[in-house]
N, C-alpha and C positions, 0 to 999 in steps of 0.2 A: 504494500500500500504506500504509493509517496504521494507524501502531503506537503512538502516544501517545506517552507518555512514554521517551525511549531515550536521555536524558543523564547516565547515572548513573556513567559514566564514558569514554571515551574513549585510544583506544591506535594509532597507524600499523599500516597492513596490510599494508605494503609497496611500494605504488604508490602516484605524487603524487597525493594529494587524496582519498585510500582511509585507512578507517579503523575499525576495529571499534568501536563500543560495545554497553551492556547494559541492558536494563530494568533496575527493583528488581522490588518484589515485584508490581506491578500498583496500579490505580486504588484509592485507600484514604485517608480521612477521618478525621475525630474530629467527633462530633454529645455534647453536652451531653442526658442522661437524666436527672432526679432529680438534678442539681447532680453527673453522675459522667460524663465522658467515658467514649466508648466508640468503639473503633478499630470502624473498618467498610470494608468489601471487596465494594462493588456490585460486582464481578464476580469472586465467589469462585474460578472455576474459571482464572482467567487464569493463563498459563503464562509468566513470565520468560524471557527469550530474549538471547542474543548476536545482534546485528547489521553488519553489516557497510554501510557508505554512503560514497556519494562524494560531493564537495563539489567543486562547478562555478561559481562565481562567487557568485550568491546564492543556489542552488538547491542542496538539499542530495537525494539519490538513494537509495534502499535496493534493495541491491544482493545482499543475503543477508540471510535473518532463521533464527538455527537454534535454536528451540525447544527447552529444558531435558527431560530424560526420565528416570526411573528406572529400573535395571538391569534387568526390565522390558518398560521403551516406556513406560512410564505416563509423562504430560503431571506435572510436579512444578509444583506453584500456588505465589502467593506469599503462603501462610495460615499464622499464627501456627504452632509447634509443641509448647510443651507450655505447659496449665495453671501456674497460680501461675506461672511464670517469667516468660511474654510476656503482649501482653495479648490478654485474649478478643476472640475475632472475631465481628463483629454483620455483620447484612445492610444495606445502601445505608441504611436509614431507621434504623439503631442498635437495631433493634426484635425482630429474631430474632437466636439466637446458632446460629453456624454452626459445623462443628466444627473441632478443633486439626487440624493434617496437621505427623506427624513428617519429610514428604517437603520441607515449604513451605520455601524461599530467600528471602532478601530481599538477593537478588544487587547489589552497587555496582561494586568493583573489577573490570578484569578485561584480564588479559595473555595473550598465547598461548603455548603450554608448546613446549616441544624438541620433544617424541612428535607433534605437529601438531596438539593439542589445546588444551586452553585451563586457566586459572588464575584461579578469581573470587573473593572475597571476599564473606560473610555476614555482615547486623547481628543475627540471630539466635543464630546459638551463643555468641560470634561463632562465624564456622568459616572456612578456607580449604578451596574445591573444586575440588579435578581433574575435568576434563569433556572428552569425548575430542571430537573435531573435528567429528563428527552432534550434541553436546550431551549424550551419554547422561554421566550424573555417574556418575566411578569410585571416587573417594573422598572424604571428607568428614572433614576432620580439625577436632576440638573439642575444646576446653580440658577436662583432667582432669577427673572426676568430672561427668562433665551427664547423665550415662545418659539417653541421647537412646534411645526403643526404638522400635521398628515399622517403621524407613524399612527403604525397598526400595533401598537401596544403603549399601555399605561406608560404615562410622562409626567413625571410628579417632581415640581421647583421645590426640589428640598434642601439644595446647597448655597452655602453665602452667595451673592451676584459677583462677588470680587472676581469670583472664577472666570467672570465671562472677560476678562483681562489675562487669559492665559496666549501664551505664545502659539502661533499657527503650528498644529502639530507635534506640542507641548505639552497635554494634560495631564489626566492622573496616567501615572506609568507603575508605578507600585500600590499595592495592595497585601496588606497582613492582617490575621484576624488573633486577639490579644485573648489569651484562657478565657476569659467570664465571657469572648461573643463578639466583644465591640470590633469594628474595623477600623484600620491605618489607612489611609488613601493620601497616597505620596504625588503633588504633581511634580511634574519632570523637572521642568525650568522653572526661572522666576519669572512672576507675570512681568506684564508689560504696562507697568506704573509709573509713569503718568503718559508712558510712550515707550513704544518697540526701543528707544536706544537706552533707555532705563533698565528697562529687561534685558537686554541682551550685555551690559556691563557690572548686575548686578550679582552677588554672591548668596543669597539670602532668598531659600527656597520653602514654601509652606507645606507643610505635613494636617491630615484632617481625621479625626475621632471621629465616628459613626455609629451609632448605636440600634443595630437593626428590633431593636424594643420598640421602639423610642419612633423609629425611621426618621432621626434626626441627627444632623451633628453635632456633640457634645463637646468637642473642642478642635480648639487651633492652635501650631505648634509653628515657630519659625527656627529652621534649619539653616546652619552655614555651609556653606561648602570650601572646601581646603582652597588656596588660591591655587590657577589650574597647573602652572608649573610643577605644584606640588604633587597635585593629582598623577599628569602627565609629564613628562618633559620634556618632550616634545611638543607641546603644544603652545602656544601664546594666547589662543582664544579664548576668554572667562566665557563666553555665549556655547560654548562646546561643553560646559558640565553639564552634567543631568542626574537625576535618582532614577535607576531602572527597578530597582527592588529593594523592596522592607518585608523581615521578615521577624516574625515573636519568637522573642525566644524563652522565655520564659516571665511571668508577673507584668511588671510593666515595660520590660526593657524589649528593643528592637536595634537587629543588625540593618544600620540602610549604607546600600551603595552608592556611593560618587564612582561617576565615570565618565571617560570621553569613551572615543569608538576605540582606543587602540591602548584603555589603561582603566584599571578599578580599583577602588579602595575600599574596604568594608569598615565602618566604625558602630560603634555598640552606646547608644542613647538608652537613658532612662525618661520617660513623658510623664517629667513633674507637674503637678495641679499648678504650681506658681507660673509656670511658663505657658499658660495656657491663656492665649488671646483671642479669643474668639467673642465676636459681636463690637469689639473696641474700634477706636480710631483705623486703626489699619486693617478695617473690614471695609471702610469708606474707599472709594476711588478719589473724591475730591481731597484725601488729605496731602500733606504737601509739606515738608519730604514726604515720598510715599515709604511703606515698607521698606520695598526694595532698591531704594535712593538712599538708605541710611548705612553710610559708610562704615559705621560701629553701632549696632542696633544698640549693646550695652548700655553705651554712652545715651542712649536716646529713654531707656524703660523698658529695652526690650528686653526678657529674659529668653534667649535663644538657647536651642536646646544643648546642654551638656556633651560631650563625644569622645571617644576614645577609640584611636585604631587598634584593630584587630589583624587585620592581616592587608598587605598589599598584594594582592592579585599579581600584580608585574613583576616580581619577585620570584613567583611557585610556575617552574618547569610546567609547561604542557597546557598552561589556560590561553583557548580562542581569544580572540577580541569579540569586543561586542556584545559582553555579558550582560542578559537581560533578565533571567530567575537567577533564582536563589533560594536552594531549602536548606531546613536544619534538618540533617538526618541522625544525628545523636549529640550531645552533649560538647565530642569534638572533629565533628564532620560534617562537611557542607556537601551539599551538589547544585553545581552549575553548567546555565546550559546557555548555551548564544544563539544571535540571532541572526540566519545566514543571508535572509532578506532576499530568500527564496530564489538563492544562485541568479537574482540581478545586480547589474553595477546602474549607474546612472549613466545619463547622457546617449544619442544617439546609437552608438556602439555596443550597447546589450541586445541589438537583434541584427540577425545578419539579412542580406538581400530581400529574402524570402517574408523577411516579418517571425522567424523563428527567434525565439533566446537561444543566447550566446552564457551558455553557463557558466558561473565564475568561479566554480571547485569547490568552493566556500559551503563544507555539511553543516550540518547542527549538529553538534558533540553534547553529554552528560559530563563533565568531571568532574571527580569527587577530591577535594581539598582537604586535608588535617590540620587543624589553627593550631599556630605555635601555644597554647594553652585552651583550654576549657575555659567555656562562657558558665 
């Protein structure tokens, strides 16, 4: 069974070497037009899927694949969903434009819920989705004011508006669920307060409580990220960090990743009640400095969360780039899995003559990591 790309996250299934993960949205590029990128989706109709796989020495197994569907049956794709906000969707050559779907996921995250169903996180609304254990999505919860219209399944504004300030392509990218139930929802980057060039130079990423009791957000957490040199070093770009995954590891503490595409870092947070900002000033888009304009939140009131590394990825022999899960598989053992972005590269040159892909070698691997100490 190939499914391409299926690293976009990572979660135990319950049995040794068993393991859910998730597509994103499907096979999807940027090709340069007239000096204008344009997102493109050679395979518009592909349907995002929870998978389930076992991993046997070097051999990895798909052992369930459960296809996303709307209230419905209808197959939900992983295509842009509204004008002006996302970006327009082109066909494989950048040359036709294909239409918005208010149904479209660009599924990362994803845990299994109590109900025996599951919990995935979207870079589009952003949004967190309930999706019952066949895949069928029950609800869709997105940040205040997106009036998201047309989907064929419940759309309930249950997250701050702030969100509607995330970066194109940005959203929640992690997801972890904390003993007692509650959810983590990590968005990726820092929004874009008061403006794209604010975001893209700021260090200072939001982390979100969810309380699927409640189906509300119980708190807000603002996260620093290491400066990216540090991260990377190869890199110069601060707009190049991101959080791909958080994961609990036990009470209230979570391992989350800082990453560029070609370095990661795992640090280990405790999500104190003191640092918990939610509904305050920095839920305002009008405030000013924003959030993510404050060069030392410290200095400002903010109590940014606590961090500790655990391990640098770049370091430990044998890790892909592009790590996008992250499980805890015992006490001092991780497994990680990347995201091969389904053997496409970008730019005209991922199909040849014909309109076929030009595959780039690049699989999805499971590694399993030993932390120099026990969490």
């Amino acid at each position: 069974m190939d499914l391409g790309g299926i690293g976009s996250d990572i979660h135990p299934a319950g049995r040794k070497g068993e393991y859910w993960t998730v597509t994103d949205r499907g096979p999807n590029g940027q090709i340069k037009v007239d000096g204008t990128k344009r997102r493109t989706f050679p395979v518009p109709g592909f349907d995002p899927a929870i998978v389930r796989i076992k991993v046997s020495g070097d051999t990895v197994r798909v052992l369930r694949s459960i296809p996303l569907t709307t209230s419905s049956g209808k197959p939900v794709t992983g295509l842009s969903n509204q004008a002006e906000r996302d970006e327009a969707p082109y066909s494989y050559d950048a040359r036709t434009p294909l239409p918005f779907d208010p149904n479209g996921l660009d599924t990362e995250g994803v845990v299994p819920a109590a109900d025996g169903g599951f919990w995935l996180v979207d870079e589009y609304g952003p949004s967190l989705v309930h999706v019952s254990a066949r895949g069928k999505v029950l609800t869709r919860y997105v940040p205040e004011g997106l009036n998201l219209t047309g989907a064929d399944y419940t759309v309930v504004e249950a997250l701050p508006g702030v969100l509607l300030h995330r970066k194109v392509n940005r959203g929640f990218e992690g997801l972890a669920q904390l003993p007692g139930g509650d959810l983590v929802l990590a968005v990726q980057s820092p929004l874009s307060l008061p403006d794209k060039d604010a975001g893209e130079a700021s260090r200072t990423v939001r982390l979100l409580r969810f309380s699927p009791k409640k189906k509300a957000v119980t708190a807000e957490y603002a996260y620093r990220f290491d400066p990216v040199a540090v991260v990377d070093p190869s890199e110069d770009d601060t707009s190049e960090l991101k959080i791909s995954s958080v994961v609990a590891v036990g009470g209230e503490r979570l391992l989350v990743e800082e990453r560029t595409d070609k370095a990661a870092r795992l640090h280990l947070v405790r999500l104190d009640r003191e640092a918990d900002i939610l509904g305050g000033r920095w839920d305002d888009g009008a405030t000013s400095p924003s959030l993510e304009q404050l060069a030392d939140p410290a200095a400002a009131g903010v109590p940014a969360l606590s961090k500790r590394l655990v391990v640098d990825l770049g370091t430990v022999a044998g890790v892909p780039g592009k790590i996008e899960g992250v499980a805890l598989v015992n006490r001092d053992t991780l497994a990680l899995i990347n995201d091969n972005d389904f053997g496409m590269t970008d730019g005209a040159g991922a199909f040849d003559a014909q309109g076929r892909l030009i595959d780039s070698g690049i699989e999805t691997k499971v590694t399993y990591v030993r932390l120099p100490r026990g969490l």
